[in-house]
C-alpha positions as CSV (number, residue, x, y, z in Angstrom):
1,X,-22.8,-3.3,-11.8
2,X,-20.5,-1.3,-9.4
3,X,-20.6,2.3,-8.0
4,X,-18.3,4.8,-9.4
5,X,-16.4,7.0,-7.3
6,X,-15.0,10.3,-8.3
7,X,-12.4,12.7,-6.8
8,X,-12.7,15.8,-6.7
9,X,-8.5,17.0,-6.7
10,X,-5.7,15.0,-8.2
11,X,-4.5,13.8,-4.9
12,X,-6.4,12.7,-1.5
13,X,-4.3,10.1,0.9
14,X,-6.5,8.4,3.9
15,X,-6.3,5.9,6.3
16,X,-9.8,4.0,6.1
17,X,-11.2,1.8,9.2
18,X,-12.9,-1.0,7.0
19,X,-15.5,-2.5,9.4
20,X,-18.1,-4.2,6.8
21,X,-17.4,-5.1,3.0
22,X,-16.7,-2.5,0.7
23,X,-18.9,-2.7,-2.3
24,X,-17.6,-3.1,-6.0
25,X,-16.5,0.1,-7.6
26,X,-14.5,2.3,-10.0
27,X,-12.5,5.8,-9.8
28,X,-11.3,8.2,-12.2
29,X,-8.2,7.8,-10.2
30,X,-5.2,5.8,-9.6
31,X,-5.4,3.9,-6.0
32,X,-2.7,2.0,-4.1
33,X,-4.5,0.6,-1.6
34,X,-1.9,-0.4,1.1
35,X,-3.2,-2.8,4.3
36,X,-2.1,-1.5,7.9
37,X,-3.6,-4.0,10.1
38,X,-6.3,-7.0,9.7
39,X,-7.2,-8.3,6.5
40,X,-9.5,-8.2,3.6
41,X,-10.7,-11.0,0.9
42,X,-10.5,-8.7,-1.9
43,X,-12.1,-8.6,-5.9
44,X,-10.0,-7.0,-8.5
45,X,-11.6,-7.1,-12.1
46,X,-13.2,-10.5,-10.9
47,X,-10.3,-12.2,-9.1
48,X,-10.3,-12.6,-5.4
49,X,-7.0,-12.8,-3.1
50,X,-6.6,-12.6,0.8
51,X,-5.0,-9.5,1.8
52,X,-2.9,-9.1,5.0
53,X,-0.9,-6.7,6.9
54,X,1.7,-5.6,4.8
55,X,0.2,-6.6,1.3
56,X,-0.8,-3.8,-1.3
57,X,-2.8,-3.4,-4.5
58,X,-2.9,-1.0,-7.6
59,X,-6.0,-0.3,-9.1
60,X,-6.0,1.8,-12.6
61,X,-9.1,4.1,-13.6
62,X,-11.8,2.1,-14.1
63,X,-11.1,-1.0,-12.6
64,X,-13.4,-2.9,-10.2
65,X,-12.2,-3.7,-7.0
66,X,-14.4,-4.4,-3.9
67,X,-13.2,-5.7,0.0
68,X,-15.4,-8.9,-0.1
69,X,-14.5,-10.0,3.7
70,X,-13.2,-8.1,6.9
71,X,-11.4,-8.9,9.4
72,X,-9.3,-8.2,12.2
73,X,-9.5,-4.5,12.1
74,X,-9.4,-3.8,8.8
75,X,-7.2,-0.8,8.2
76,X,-6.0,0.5,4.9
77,X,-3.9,3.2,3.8
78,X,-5.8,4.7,0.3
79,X,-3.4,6.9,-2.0
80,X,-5.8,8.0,-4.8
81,X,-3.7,10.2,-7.8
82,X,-4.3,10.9,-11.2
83,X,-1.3,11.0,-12.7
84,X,-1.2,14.8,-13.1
85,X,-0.6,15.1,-9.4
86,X,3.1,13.9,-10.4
87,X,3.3,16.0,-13.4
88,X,0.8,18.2,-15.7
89,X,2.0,16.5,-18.5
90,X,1.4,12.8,-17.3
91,X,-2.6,13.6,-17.8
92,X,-3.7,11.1,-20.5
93,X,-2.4,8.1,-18.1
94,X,-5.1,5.8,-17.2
95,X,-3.0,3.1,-15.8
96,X,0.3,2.6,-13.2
97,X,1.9,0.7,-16.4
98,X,1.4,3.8,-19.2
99,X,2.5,5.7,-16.2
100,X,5.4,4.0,-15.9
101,X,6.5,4.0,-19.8
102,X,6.2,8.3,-19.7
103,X,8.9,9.9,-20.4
104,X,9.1,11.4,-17.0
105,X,8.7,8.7,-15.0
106,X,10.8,5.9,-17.6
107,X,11.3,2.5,-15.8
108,X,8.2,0.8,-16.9
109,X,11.5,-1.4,-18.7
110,X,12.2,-2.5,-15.6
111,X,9.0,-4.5,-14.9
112,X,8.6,-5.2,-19.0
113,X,4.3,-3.7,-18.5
114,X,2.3,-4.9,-15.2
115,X,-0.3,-7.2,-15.9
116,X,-3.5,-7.6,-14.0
117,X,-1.7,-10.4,-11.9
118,X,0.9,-8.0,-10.6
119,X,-1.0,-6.0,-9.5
120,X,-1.0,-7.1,-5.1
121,X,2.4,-6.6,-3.7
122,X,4.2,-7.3,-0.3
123,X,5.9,-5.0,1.1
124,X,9.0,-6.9,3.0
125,X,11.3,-4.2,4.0
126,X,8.4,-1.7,5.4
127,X,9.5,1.0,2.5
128,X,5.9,1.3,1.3
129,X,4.4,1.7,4.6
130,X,7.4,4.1,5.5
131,X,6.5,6.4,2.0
132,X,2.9,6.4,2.9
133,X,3.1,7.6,6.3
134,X,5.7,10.5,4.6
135,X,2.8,11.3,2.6
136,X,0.2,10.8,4.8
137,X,2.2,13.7,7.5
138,X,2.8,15.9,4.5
139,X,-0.4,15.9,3.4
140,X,-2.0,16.4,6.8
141,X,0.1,19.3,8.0
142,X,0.3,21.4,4.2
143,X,3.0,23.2,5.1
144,X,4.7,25.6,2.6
145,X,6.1,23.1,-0.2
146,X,4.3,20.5,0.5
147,X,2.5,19.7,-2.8
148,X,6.1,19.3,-4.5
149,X,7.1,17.0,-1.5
150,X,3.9,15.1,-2.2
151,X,4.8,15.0,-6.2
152,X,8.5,13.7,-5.0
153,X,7.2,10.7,-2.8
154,X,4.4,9.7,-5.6
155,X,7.3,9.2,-7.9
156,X,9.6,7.5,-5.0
157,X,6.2,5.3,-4.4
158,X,5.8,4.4,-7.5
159,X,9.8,3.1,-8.5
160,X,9.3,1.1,-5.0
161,X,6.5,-0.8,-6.5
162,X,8.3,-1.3,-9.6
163,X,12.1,-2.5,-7.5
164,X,9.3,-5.3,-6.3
165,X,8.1,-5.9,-9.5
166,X,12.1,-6.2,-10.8
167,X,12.8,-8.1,-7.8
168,X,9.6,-10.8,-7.9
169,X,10.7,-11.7,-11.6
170,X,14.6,-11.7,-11.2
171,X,15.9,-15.3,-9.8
172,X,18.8,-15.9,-8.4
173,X,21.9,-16.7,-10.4
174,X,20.3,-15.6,-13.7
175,X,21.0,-13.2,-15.7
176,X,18.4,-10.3,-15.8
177,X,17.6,-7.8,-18.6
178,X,16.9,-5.2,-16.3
179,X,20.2,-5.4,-14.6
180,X,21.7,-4.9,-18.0
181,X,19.6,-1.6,-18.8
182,X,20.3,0.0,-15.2
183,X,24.0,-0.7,-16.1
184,X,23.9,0.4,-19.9
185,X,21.9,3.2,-18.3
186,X,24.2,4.2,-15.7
């Protein structure tokens, strides 16, 4: 049995100190759940993985997740949407893969669907961490625009994660399918 959380706009960004486990639970809402500093053993849908600085993990509506184990100064960035934050139309989305086949967004291709094992990324190159912080800046000061600048960096958020998802599948020297849609696309 797990808590359910729910939120009360279509958008909220935080940066949470973790300092004991975090209880299993659900949302209504999208979550990348991005760690700053420390690390976590975390529970997604019944599997458990070590989390460091750097590492992040999507979590659809009504997904159990919990932080098991804390440690270090657990600090994590949480970016909660429902997809309607990016577009009105994108409402009946309940997960970052029909999200990513819409019409608006169109590159779930890329990553051929996300399953449950691709869901905990690392972020290398600091991209993430760099689009987070955007967000986190734009949502703190709401200056005039700011909820289309927020919409803008969901979407660049989102084709990050799936550029890893392209890049974690491709090897080198082989061929990829994806490479031949971006070209037939371009």
């Amino acid at each position: 049995m797990s808590d359910r959380i729910e939120m009360p706009s279509d958008f909220s960004i935080q940066i949470a100190a973790v300092e004991e486990p975090c209880p299993a639970h659900s949302h209504d809402f999208l979550e990348l759940a991005y760690i700053r500093r420390g690390w976590t053993q975390h529970s997604l849908e019944g599997q458990s993985r070590t989390l460091t600085e750097g590492d992040f993990i999507l979590v659809d509506f009504d997904e159990v997740h919990s932080y098991d184990v804390v440690g270090g100064g657990l600090e994590a960035v949480n970016c909660m949407f429902r997809p309607a934050a990016v577009d009105s139309a994108l409402g009946h989305c309940r997960s970052f893969s029909e999200l990513l086949d819409s019409c608006l967004i169109g590159v779930g291709y890329a990553c051929g669907g996300m399953a449950g094992r691709e869901k905990i990324f690392r972020d290398e190159t600091g991209r993430v961490r760099d689009i987070l912080e955007r967000l986190l800046e734009e949502s703190s000061r709401q200056e005039i625009g700011y909820y289309p600048v927020v919409r803008a960096l969901l979407v660049e958020l989102i084709i990050q994660t799936v550029r890893l998802v392209r890049d974690r599948r491709q090897s080198p020297g082989q061929l990829s399918i994806a490479w031949i849609l971006d070209e037939v696309s371009r």
